[in-house]
Each structure stands twice: as C-alpha cells, then as structure tokens.
C-alpha positions in Angstrom: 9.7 5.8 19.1 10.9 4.2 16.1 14.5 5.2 15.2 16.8 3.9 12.4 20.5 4.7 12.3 22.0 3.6 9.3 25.7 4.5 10.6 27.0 5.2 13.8 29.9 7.7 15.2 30.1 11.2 14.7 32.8 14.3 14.7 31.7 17.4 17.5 31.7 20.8 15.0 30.2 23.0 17.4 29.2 23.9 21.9 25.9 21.9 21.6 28.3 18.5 20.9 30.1 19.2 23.9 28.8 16.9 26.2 27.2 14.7 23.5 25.2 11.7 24.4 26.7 9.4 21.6 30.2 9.6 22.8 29.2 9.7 26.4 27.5 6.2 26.2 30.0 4.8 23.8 32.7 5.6 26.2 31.6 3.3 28.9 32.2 0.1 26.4 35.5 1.7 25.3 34.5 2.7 21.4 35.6 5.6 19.7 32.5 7.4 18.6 34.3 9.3 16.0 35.5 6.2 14.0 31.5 6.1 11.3 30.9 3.1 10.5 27.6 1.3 9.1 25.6 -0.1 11.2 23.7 -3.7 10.9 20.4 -1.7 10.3 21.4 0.0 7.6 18.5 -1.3 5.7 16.0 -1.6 8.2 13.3 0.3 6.4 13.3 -2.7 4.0 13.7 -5.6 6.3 11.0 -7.7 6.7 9.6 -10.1 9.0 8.9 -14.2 8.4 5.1 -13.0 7.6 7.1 -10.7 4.8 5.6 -7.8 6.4 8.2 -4.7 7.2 9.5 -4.6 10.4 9.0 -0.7 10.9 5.0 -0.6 9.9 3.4 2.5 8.9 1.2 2.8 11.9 4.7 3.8 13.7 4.2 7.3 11.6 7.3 8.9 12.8 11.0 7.4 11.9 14.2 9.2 14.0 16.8 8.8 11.4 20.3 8.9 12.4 20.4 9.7 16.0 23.9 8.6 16.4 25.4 10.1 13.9 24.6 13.6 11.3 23.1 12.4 8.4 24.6 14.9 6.6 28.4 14.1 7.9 31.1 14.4 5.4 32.0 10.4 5.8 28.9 9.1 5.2 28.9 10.5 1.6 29.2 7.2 -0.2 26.3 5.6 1.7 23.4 8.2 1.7 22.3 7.8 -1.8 20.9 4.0 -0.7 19.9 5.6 2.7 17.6 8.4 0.4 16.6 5.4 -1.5 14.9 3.6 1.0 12.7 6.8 1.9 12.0 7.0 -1.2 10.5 3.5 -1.5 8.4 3.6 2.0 6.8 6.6 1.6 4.4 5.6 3.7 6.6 6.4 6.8 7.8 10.1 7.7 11.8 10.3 8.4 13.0 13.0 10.8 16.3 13.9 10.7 18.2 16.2 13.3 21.3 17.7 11.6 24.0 20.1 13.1 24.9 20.4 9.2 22.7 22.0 7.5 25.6 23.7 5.5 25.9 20.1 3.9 22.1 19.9 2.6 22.5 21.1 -1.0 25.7 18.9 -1.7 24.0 15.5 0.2 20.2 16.0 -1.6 19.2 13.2 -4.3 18.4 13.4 -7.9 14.5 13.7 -7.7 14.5 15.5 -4.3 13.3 18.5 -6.3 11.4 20.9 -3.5 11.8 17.9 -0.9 10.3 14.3 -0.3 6.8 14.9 1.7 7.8 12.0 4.3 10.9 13.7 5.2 11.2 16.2 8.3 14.5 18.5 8.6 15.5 19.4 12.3 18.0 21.9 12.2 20.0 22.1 15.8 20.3 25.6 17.1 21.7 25.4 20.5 23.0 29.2 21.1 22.4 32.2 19.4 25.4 32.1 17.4 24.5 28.7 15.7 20.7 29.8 14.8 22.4 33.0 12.9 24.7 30.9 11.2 22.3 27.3 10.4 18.8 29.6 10.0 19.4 31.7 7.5 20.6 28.8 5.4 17.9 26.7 6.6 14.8 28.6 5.9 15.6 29.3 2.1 16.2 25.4 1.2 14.0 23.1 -0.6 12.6 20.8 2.6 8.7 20.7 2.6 9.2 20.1 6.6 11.3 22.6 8.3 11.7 22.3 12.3 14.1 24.6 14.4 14.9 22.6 17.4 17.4 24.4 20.6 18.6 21.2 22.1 20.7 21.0 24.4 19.7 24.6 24.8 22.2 26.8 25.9 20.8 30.2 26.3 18.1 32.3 25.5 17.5 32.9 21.3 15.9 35.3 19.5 14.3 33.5 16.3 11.7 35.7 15.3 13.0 36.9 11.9 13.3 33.4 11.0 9.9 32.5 12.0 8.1 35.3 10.3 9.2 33.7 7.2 6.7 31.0 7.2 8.8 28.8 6.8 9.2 26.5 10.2 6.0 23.9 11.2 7.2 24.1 14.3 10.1 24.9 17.4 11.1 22.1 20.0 13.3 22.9 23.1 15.1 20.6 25.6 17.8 20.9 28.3 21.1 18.4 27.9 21.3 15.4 29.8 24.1 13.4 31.5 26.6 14.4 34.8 28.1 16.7 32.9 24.7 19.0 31.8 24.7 22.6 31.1 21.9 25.1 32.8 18.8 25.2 31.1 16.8 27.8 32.5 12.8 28.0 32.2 12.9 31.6 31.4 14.6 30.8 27.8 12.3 27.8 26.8 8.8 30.6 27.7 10.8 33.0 25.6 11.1 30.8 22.5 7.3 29.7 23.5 6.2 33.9 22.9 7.7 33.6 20.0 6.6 30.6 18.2 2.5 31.8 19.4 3.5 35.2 17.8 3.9 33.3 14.5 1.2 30.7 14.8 4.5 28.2 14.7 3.5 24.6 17.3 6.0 24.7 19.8 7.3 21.2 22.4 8.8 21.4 25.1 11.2 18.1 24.6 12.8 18.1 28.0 14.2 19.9 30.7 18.4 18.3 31.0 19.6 17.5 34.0 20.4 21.1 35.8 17.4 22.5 35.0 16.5 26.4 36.2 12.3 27.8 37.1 11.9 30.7 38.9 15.3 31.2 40.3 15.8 27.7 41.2 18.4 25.1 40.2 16.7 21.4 40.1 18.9 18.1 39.5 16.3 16.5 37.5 17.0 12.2 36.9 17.1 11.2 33.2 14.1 9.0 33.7 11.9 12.3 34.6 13.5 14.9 32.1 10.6 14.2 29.8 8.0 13.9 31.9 8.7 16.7 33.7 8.8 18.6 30.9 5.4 17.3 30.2 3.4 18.5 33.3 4.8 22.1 32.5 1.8 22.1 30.1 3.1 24.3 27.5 3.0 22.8 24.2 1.5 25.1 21.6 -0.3 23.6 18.6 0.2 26.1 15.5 -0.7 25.5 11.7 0.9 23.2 10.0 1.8 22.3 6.2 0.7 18.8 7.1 -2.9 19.7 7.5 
C-alpha cells in the first residue's frame, strides 16, 4: 500500500482520536505527535529514481495521503497548495485522503478544484453516531467526485441511511481500533452498516476487526498482525456501483 505523508503530527478533535495510532507509536521514541512538521517526503509524488522514472509508479493505483496527520489540519495551511499541486501533476495516480475535518474542506480546496480532481478520494471518519450527524451532512453536499464514509475505529452501531440514499457515497468501510488500549468493536454493528450499504447499492469493506473485537456474544483479543486478515475470512465485502465505472 503506497502512502505519502507530506507532514507528520496531529491535534485529537474528537472520541475516535482517543487512542490514536500516530501518537501511540510516536510515544515510544519520545516525540510529540502534536508538534506538525513536514516531512522528508513531502514531494515524493515527484521524486524520481536514477532511471528518472517516479518512485510511486502508476501501476500502484492507490496513494494513502496523510496517514499521520489530517490533511485538512489548521497548521498545515501554508503547505497544501504545493501538496494539491503535485496531484494535480500525476494524475495518473488516485490520492485517498481520510480526514476527521471535513468542516475544513471548502476553506483548504485549490483554485481549479471546481467539482473535484477525478484522482482524488475523500474519506470522511465517522466513528459514533454523533460524528456522522455532524461530518455527513456536510460531507455529502461538497464538490468531491469520490465520496467514502469510513467508521474507524468504530465505536458503536450507526445509522447512515439518509446519507446513503443521497447517492452520494461509492462506498462504506468499517474497522475496529487497534493497540492495548482498543475499544469494543462488536460484529453486530459492522452487519448493521453492511444492510445498509446493500439497501443502497453502496460497496461496503470490512477493513478490520481492532483488537477487542465482539461476534456472537463473544469477546476475542485479536493480534495486530491478524486484525485484517481476520476481517478478511468474514467474507462480507459487498461490491456496489460505482462512479468509477
């Protein structure tokens, strides 16, 4: 999985940054993962091997942009207009971006974003009910030609379906938190967001199941290594329509 953070560091705004994975690996080398900085791959979509080809190809499709930071955070202002810039130019890669701040979108958007770049993906973190009635109905009415609703770490069961029947979302992933520390993600809430998402013809993933993970009345420690996997064999995906077809 291909991933480019052009900064680093982060400030928590809301439960599903509780226990988050940025300043739980940071802390073990003693940095402050709320000091944003730049990182030395800022430009990596442009950097280029000795053969002067680009280091991130196009056959790697997929791009995770900013996975330890928000790209839409307040202190990174002054930097994104180079960090749009560089989507623009390699437009033959797609950049996904996972924000808890989708209130930011229409202040952080470039000049020629117009109804949204085609090889960028939004993500917009709902990890409780109270979040997705706060970040969706914001969400749904922007200009992005790739919306995705993602509940990670999931914290509880959500009821999305008047945001789906907009027609708006390509598709819903789901995933439990990780670490010592994990919350209960229970298998009951993940099948629940899967009714919904067939309802609506919307594709559906099951990312991964955390660490304290709940299936039919049963608490499992589940190992980091086997989150995904696990989450896997549960064979649930769903495959809807989507505005890349």
């Amino acid at each position: 999985m291909p991933v480019w953070n052009p900064w680093h560091g982060c400030i928590k705004i809301s439960e599903g940054c509780k226990n988050c994975y940025v300043y739980r690996r940071d802390s073990q080398f003693g940095k402050d993962s709320s000091v944003i900085a730049k990182t030395n791959d800022f430009n990596l979509p442009l950097k280029r091997k000795r053969n002067r080809e680009y280091k991130l190809v196009s056959e790697y499709g997929d791009v995770f942009t900013c996975m330890t930071s928000d790209f839409f955070l307040e202190q990174a202002d002054s930097w994104r207009d180079e960090a749009w810039n560089m989507m623009r130019l390699r437009r033959d890669l797609n950049f996904i971006i996972i924000t808890k701040r989708i209130h930011r979108f229409m202040h952080c958007i470039p000049w020629d974003w117009g109804e949204g770049y085609d090889n960028v993906s939004i993500m917009c973190t709902c990890e409780n009910q109270k979040m997705a009635d706060y970040r969706l109905p914001l969400f749904i009415h922007l200009p992005i030609r790739h919306k995705y609703i993602i509940h990670e770490p999931m914290l509880e069961s959500v009821d999305i379906e008047k945001y789906l029947k907009e027609g708006e979302i390509e598709m819903v992933l789901c995933g439990g938190e990780s670490g010592e520390s994990a919350r209960l993600c229970d298998f009951e809430w993940v099948l629940n967001t899967r009714k919904q998402c067939i309802k609506y013809n919307v594709s559906f993933n099951f990312r991964q199941t955390g660490a304290l993970f709940r299936k039919d009345g049963r608490v499992y420690k589940i190992k980091r290594i086997y989150q995904h996997e696990q989450a896997k064999k549960a064979g649930i995906d769903y495959k809807g329509i989507s505005k890349r077809a």
